[in-house]
Short mmCIF file of the C-alpha atoms (twelve columns), coordinates in Angstrom:
data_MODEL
# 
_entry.id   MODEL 
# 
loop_
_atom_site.group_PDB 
_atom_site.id 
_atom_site.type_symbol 
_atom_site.label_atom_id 
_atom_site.label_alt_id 
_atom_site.label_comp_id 
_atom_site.label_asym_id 
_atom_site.label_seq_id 
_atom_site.Cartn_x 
_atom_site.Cartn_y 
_atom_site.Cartn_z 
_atom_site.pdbx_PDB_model_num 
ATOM 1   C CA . UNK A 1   0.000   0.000    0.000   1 
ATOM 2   C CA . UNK A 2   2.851   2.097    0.817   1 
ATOM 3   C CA . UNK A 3   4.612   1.569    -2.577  1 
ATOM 4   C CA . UNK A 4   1.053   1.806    -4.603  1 
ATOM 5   C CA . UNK A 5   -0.554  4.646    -2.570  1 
ATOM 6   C CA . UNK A 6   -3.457  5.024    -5.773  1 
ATOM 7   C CA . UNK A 7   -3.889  1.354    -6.039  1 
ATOM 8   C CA . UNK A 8   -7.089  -0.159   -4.300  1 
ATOM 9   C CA . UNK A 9   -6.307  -3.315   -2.335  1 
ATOM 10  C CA . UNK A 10  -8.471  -6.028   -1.993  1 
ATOM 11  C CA . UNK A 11  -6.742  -9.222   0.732   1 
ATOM 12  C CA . UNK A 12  -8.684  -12.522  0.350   1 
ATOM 13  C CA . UNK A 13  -8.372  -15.157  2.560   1 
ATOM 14  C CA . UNK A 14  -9.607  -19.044  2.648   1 
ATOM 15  C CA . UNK A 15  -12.766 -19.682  4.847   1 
ATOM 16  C CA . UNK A 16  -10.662 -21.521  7.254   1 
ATOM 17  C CA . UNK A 17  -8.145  -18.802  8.135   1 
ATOM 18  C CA . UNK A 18  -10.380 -17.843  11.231  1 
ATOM 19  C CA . UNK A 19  -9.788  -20.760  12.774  1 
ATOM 20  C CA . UNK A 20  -6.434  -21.294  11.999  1 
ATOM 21  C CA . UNK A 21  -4.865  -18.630  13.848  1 
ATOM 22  C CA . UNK A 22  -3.714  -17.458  17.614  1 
ATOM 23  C CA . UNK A 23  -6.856  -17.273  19.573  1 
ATOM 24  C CA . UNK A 24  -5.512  -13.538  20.549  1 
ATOM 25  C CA . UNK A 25  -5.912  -13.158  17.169  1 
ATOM 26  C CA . UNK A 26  -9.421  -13.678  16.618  1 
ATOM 27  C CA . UNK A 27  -11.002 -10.555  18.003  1 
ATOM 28  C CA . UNK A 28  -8.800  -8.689   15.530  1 
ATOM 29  C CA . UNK A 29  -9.793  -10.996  12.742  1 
ATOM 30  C CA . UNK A 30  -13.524 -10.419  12.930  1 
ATOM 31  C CA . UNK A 31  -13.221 -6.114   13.093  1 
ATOM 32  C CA . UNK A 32  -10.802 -6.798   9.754   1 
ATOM 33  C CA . UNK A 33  -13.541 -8.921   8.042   1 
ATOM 34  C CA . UNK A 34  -16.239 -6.566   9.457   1 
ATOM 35  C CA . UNK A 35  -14.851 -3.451   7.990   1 
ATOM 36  C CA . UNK A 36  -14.288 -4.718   5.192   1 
ATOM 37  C CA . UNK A 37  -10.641 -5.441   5.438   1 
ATOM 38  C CA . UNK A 38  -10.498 -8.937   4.418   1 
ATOM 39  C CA . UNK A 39  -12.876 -10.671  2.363   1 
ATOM 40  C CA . UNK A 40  -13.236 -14.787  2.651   1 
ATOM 41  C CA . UNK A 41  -15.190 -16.766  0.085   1 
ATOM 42  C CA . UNK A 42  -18.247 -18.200  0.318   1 
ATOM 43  C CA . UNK A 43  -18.844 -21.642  2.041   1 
ATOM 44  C CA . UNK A 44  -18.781 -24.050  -0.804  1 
ATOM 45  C CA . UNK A 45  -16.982 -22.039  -3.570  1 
ATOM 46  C CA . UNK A 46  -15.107 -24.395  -6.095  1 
ATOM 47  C CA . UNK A 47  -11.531 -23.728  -5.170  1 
ATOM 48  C CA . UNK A 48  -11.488 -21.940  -2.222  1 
ATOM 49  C CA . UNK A 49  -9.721  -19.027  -1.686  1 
ATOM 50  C CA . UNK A 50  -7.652  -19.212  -4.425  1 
ATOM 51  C CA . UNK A 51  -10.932 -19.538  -6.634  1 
ATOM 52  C CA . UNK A 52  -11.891 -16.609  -4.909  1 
ATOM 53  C CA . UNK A 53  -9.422  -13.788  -5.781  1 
ATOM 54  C CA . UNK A 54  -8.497  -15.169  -9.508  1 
ATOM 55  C CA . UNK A 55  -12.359 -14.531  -9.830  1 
ATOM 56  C CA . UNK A 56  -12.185 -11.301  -8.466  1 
ATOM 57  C CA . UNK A 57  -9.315  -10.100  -10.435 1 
ATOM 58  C CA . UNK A 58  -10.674 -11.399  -13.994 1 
ATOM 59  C CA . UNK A 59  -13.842 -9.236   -12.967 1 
ATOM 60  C CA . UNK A 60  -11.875 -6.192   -12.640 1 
ATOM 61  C CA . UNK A 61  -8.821  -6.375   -14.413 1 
ATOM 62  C CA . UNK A 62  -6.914  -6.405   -11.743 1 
ATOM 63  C CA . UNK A 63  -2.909  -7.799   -10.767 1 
ATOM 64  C CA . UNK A 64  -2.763  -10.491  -8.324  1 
ATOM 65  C CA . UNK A 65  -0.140  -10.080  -5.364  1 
ATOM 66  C CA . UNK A 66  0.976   -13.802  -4.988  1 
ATOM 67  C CA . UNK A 67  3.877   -16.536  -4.902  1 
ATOM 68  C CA . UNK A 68  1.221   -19.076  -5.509  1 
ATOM 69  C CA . UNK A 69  1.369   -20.222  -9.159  1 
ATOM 70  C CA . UNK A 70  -1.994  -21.104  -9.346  1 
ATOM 71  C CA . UNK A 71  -1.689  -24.197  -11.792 1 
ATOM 72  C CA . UNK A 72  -4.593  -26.125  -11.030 1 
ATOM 73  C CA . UNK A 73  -6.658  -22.804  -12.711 1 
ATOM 74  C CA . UNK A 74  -4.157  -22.137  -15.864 1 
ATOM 75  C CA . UNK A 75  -7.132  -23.601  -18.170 1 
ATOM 76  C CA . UNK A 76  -9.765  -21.167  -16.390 1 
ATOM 77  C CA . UNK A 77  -7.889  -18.079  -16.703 1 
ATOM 78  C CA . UNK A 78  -5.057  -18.187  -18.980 1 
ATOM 79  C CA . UNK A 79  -4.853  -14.037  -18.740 1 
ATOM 80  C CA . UNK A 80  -2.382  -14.994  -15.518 1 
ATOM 81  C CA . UNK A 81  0.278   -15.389  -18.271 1 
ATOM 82  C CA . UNK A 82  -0.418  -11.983  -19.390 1 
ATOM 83  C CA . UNK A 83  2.260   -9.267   -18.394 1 
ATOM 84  C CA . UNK A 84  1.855   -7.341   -15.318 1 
ATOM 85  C CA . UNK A 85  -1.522  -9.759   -14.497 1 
ATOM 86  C CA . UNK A 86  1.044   -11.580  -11.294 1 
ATOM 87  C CA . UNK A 87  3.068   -10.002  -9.152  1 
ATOM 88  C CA . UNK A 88  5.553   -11.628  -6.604  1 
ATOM 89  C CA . UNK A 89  7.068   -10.338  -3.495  1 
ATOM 90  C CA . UNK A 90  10.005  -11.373  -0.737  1 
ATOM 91  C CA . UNK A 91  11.714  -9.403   1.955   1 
ATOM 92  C CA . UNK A 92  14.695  -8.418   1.480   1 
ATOM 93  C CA . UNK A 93  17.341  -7.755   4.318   1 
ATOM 94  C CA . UNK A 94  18.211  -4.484   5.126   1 
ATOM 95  C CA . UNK A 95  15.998  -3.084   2.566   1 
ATOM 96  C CA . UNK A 96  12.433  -4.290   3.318   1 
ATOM 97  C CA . UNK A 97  9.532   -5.974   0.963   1 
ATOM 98  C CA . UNK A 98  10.347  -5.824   -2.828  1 
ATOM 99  C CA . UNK A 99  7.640   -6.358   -5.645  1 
ATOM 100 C CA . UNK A 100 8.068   -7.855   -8.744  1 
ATOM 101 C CA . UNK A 101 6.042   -8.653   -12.114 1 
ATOM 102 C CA . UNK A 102 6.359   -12.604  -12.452 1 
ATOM 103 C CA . UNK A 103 4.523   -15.449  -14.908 1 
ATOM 104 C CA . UNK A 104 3.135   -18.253  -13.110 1 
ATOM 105 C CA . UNK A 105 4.658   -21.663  -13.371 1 
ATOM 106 C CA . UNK A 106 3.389   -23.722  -15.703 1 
ATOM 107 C CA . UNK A 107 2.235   -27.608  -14.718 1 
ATOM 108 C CA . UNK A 108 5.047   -29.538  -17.097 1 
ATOM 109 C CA . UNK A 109 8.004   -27.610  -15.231 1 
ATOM 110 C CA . UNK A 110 7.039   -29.093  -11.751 1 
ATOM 111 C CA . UNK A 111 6.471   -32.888  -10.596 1 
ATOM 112 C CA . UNK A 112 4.766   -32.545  -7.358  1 
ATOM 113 C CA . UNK A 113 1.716   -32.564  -8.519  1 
ATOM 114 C CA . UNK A 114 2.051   -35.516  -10.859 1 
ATOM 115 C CA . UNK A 115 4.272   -37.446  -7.841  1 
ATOM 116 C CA . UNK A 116 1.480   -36.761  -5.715  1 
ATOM 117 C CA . UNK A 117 -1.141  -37.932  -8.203  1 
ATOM 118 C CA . UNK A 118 1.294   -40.800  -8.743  1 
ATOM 119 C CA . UNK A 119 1.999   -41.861  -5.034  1 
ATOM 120 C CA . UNK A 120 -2.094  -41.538  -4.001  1 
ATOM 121 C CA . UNK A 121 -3.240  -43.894  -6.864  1 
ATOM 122 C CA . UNK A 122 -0.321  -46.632  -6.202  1 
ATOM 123 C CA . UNK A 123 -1.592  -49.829  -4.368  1 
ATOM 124 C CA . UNK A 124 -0.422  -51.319  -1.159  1 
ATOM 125 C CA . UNK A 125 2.509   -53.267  -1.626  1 
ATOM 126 C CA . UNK A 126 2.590   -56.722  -1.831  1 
ATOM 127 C CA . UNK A 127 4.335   -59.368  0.263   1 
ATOM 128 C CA . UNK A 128 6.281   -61.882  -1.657  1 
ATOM 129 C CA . UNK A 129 8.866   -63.596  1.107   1 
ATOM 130 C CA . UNK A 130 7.814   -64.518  4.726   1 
ATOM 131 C CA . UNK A 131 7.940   -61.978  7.561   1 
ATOM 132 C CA . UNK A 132 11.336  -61.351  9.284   1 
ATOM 133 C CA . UNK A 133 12.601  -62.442  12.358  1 
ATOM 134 C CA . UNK A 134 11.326  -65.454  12.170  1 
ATOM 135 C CA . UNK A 135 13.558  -68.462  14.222  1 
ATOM 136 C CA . UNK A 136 13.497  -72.002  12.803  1 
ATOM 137 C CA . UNK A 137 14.608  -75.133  14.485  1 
ATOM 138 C CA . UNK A 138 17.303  -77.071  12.595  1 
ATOM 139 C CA . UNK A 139 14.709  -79.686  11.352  1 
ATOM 140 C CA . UNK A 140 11.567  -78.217  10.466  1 
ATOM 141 C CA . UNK A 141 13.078  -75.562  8.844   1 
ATOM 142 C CA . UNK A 142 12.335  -77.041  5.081   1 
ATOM 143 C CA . UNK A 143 8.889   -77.814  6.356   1 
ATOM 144 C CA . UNK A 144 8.248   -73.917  7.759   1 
ATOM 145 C CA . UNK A 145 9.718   -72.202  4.796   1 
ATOM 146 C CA . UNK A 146 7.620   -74.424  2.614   1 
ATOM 147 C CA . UNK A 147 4.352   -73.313  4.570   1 
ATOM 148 C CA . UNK A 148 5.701   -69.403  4.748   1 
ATOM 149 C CA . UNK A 149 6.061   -69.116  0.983   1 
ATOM 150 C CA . UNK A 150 2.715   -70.860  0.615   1 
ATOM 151 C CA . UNK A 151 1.079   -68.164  3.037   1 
ATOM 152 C CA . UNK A 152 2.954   -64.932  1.088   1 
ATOM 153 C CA . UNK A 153 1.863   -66.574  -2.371  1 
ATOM 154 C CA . UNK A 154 -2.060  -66.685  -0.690  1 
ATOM 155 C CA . UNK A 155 -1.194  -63.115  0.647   1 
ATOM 156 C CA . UNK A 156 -0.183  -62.045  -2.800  1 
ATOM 157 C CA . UNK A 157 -3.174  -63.459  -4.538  1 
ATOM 158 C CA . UNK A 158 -5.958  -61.770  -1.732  1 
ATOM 159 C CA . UNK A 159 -4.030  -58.389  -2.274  1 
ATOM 160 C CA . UNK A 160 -4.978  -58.691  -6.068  1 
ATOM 161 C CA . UNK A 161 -8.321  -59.945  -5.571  1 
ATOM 162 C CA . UNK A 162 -9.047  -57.150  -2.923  1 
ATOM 163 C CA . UNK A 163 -8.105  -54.338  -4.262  1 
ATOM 164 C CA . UNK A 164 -7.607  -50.970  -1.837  1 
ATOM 165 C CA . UNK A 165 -10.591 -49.245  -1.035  1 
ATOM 166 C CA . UNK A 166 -9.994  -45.620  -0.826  1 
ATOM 167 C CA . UNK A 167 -11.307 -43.205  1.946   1 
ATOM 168 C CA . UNK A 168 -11.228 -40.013  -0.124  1 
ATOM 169 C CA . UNK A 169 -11.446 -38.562  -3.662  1 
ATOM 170 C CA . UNK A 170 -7.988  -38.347  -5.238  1 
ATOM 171 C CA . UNK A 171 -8.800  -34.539  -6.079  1 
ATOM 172 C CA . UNK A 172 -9.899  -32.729  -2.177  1 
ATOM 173 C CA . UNK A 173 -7.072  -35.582  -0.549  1 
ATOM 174 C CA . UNK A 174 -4.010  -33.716  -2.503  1 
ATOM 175 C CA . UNK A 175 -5.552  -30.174  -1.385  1 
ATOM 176 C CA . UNK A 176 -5.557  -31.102  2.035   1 
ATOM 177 C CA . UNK A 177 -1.901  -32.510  1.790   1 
ATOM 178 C CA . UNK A 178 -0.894  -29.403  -0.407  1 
ATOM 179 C CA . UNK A 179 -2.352  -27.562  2.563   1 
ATOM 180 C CA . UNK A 180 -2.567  -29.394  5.818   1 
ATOM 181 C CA . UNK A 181 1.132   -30.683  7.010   1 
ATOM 182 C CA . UNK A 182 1.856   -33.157  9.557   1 
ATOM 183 C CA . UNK A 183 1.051   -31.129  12.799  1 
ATOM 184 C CA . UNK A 184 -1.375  -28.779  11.556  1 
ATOM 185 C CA . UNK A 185 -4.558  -28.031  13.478  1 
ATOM 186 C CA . UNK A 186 -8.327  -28.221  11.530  1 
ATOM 187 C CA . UNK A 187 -11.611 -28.829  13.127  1 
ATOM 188 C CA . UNK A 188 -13.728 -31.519  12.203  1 
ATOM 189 C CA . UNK A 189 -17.038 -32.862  12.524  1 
ATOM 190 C CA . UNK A 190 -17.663 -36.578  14.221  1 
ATOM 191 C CA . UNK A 191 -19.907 -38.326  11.000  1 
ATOM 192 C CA . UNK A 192 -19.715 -41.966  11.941  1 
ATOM 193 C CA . UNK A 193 -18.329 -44.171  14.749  1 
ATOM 194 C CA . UNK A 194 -15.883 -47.499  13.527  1 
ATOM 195 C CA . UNK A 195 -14.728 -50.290  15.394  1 
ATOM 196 C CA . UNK A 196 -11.649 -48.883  16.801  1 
ATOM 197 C CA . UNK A 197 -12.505 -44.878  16.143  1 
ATOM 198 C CA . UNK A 198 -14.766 -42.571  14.336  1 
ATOM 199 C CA . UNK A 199 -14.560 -40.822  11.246  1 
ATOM 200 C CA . UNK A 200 -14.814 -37.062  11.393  1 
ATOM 201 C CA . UNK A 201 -15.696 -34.598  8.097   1 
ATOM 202 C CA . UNK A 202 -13.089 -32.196  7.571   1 
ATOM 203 C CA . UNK A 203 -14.274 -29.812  4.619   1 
ATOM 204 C CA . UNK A 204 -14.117 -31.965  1.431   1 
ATOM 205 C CA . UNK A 205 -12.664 -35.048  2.842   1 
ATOM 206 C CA . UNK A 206 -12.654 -37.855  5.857   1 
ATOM 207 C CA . UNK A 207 -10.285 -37.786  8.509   1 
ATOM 208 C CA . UNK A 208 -9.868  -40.762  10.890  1 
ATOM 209 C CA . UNK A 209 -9.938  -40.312  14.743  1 
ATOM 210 C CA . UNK A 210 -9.006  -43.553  16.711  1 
ATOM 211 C CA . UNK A 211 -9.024  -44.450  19.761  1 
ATOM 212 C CA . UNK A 212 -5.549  -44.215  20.342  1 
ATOM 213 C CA . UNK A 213 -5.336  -41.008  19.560  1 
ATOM 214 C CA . UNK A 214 -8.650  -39.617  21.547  1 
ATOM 215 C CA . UNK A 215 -7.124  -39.695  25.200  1 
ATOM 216 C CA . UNK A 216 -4.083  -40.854  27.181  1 
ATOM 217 C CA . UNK A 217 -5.189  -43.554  28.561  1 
ATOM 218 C CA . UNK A 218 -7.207  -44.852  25.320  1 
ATOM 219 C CA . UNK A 219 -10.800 -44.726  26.283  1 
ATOM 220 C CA . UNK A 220 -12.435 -48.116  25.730  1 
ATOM 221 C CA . UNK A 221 -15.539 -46.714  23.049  1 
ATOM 222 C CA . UNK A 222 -15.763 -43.796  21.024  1 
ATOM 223 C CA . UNK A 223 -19.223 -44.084  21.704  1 
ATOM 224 C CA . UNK A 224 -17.832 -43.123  25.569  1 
ATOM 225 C CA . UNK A 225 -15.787 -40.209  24.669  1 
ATOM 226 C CA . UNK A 226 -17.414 -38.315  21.190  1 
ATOM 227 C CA . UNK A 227 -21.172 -38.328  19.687  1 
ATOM 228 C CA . UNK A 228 -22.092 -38.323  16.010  1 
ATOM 229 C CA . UNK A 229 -22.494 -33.921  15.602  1 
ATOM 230 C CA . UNK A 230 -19.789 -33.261  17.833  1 
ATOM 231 C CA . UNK A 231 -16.926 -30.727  17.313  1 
ATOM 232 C CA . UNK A 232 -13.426 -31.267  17.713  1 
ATOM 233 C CA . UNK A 233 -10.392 -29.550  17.851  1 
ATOM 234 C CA . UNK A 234 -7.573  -32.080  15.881  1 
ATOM 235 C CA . UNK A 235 -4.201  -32.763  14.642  1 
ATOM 236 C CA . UNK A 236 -3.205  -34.073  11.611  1 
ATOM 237 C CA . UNK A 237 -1.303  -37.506  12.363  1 
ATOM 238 C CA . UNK A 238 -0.242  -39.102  9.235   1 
ATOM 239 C CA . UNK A 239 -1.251  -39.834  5.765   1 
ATOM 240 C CA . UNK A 240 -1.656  -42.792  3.616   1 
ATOM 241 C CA . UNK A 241 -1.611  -41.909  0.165   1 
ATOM 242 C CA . UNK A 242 -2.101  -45.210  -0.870  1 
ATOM 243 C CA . UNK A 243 -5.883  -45.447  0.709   1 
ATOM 244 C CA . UNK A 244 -5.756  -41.226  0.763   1 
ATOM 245 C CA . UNK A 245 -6.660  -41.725  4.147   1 
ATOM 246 C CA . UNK A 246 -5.978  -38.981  6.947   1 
ATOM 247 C CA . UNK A 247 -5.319  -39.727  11.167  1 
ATOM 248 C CA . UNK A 248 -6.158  -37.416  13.418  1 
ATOM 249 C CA . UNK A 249 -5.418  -37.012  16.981  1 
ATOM 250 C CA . UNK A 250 -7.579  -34.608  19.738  1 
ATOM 251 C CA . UNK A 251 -6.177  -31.733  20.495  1 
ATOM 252 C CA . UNK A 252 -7.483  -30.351  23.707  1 
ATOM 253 C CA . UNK A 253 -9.740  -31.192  26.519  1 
ATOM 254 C CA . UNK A 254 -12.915 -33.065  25.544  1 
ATOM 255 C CA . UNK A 255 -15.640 -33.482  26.999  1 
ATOM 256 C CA . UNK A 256 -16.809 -37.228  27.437  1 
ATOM 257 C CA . UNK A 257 -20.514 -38.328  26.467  1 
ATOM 258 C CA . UNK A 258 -21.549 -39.496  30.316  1 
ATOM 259 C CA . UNK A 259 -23.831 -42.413  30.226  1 
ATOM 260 C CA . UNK A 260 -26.668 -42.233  33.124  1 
ATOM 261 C CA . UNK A 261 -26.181 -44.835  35.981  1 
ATOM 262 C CA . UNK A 262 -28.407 -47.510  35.951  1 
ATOM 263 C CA . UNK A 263 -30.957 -47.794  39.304  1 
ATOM 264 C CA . UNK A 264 -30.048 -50.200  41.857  1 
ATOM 265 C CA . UNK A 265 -32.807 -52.432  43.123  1 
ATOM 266 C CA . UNK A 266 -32.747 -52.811  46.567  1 
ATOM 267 C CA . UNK A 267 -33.288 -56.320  47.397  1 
ATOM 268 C CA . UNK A 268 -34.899 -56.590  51.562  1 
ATOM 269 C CA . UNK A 269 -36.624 -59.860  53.087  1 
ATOM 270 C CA . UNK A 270 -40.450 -59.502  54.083  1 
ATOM 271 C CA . UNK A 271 -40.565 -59.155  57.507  1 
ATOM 272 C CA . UNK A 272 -42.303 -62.272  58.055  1 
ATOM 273 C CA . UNK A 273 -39.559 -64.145  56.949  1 
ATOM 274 C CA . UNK A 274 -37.949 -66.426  59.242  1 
ATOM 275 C CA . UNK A 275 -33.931 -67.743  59.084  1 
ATOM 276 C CA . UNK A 276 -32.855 -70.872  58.732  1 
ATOM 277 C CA . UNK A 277 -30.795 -72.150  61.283  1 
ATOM 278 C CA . UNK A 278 -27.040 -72.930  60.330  1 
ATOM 279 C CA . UNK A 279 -26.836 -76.906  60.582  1 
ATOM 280 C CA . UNK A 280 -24.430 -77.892  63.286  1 
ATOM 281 C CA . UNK A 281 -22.107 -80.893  62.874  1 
ATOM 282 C CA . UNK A 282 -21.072 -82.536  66.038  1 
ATOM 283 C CA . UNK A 283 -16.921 -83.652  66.034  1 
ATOM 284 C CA . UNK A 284 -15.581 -85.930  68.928  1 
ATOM 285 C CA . UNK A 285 -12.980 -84.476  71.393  1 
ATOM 286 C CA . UNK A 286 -9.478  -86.314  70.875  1 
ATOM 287 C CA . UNK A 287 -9.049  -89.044  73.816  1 
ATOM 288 C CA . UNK A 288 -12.223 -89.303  73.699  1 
ATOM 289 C CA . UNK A 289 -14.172 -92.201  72.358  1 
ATOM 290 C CA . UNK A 290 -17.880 -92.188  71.376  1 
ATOM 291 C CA . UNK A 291 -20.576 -94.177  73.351  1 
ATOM 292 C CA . UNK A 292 -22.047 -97.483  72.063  1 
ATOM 293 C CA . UNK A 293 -25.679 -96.785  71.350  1 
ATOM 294 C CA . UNK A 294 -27.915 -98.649  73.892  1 
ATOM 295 C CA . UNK A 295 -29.582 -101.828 72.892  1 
ATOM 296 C CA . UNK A 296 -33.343 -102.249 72.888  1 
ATOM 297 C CA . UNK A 297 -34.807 -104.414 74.663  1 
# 
């Protein structure tokens, strides 16, 4: 603004950017996007953000202030290759911010995108020797080896037969990895429970919350700790690009679902009742020896 003084500057940011920074941050957030400071897109709008501000600028002919390449949108709006339509900036030390007209990068020059694409699509690997660590005696080791390379070649032909079912469309699972790295805090809604966790909706995709990761000590049911509506404050865990599945852990205090104590029946005896008397079992002293019974007469 400083170097521009006549320019009119518009700063978009993605929906989620409220809840993505320093709680002290928040109250200043909401005056910005109140006075018109900072404009976010709409819930729902097809590419976020990013979406957002190339729309904006088409509409008014105006530059775009980013290091952001913008390559999934090259087909929408090819006028980003037009001169002066991108402009970069870094800091520079000891003089301060410097701006600079810059093209965008165009998909063929970068392979993270296709590695990505690449890595998400490729299918669990498949076992083809036995499992390591594995001591034989002297003479059933023939035998054991025999039955181990049996059980990989059955291992081998279930993995083809059962192929891997995956958690999340390819397209939403490489914009949360693009966006969302290992340690990065999101908020999530809990959608179903699973046998060992629940899955919880994320914006676009399916995050997985188990049980391991909802408390220390695990609790013993999600059903216990989390209900189906519930929002949580998470952590991304770990990926598997193979399923495009995401972990998440709890971040936070939660508050447990508390199940209502079930009513005691009190069991008392009707006063009429009467007690049995314990049965007594008579012993003889030692050096003592019992009396013959008398004879009849």
């Amino acid at each position: 603004m400083n170097e521009y003084p006549d320019t009119k500057v518009t700063v978009v940011v993605d929906a989620t950017f409220g809840h993505r920074i320093d709680k002290r941050e928040v109250a200043e957030f909401n005056d910005a996007i109140d006075n018109n400071e900072l404009v976010s897109p709409p819930a729902g709008a097809v590419g976020r953000g990013d979406g957002f501000v190339l729309t904006i600028a088409k509409k008014i002919g105006a530059t775009v202030v980013s290091n952001d390449s913008y390559q999934e949108f090259h087909q929408d709006h090819p006028w980003l290759f037009d001169g002066g339509r991108l402009m970069g900036g870094k800091p520079v030390p000891l003089v301060g911010w410097v701006f600079i007209d810059r093209l965008p990068v165009r998909p063929s020059a970068t392979k993270s995108v296709k590695k990505a694409s690449r890595e998400a699509n490729r299918p669990m690997p498949i076992p083809r020797t036995p499992p390591p660590n594995i001591k034989l005696a002297a003479k059933t080791k023939a035998t054991t080896t025999s039955s181990a390379t049996a059980s990989a070649s059955a291992q081998v032909q279930n993995a083809r037969t059962k192929p891997t079912t995956a958690v999340n469309e390819l397209a939403p699972f490489l914009e949360f990895v693009e966006k969302y790295k290992l340690g990065s805090k999101v908020k999530g809604v809990v959608e179903t429970y699973s046998a060992h966790g629940v899955y919880v909706r994320i914006g676009d995709v399916l995050g997985y919350l188990p049980l391991r990761l909802m408390a220390n000590p695990a609790p013993r049911s999600a059903r216990d700790f989390v209900k189906i509506g519930q929002q949580v404050s998470l952590v991304v865990s770990s990926f598997t690009a193979s399923r495009r599945s995401i972990d998440v852990g709890i971040v936070g205090p939660v508050t447990a679902v508390k199940k209502a104590a079930p009513v005691k029946k009190s069991k008392k005896r009707p006063a009429a009742a009467q007690t049995r008397p314990a049965a007594v079992q008579t012993r003889p002293v030692a050096g003592q020896t019992r009396k013959a019974p008398a004879k009849k007469k």
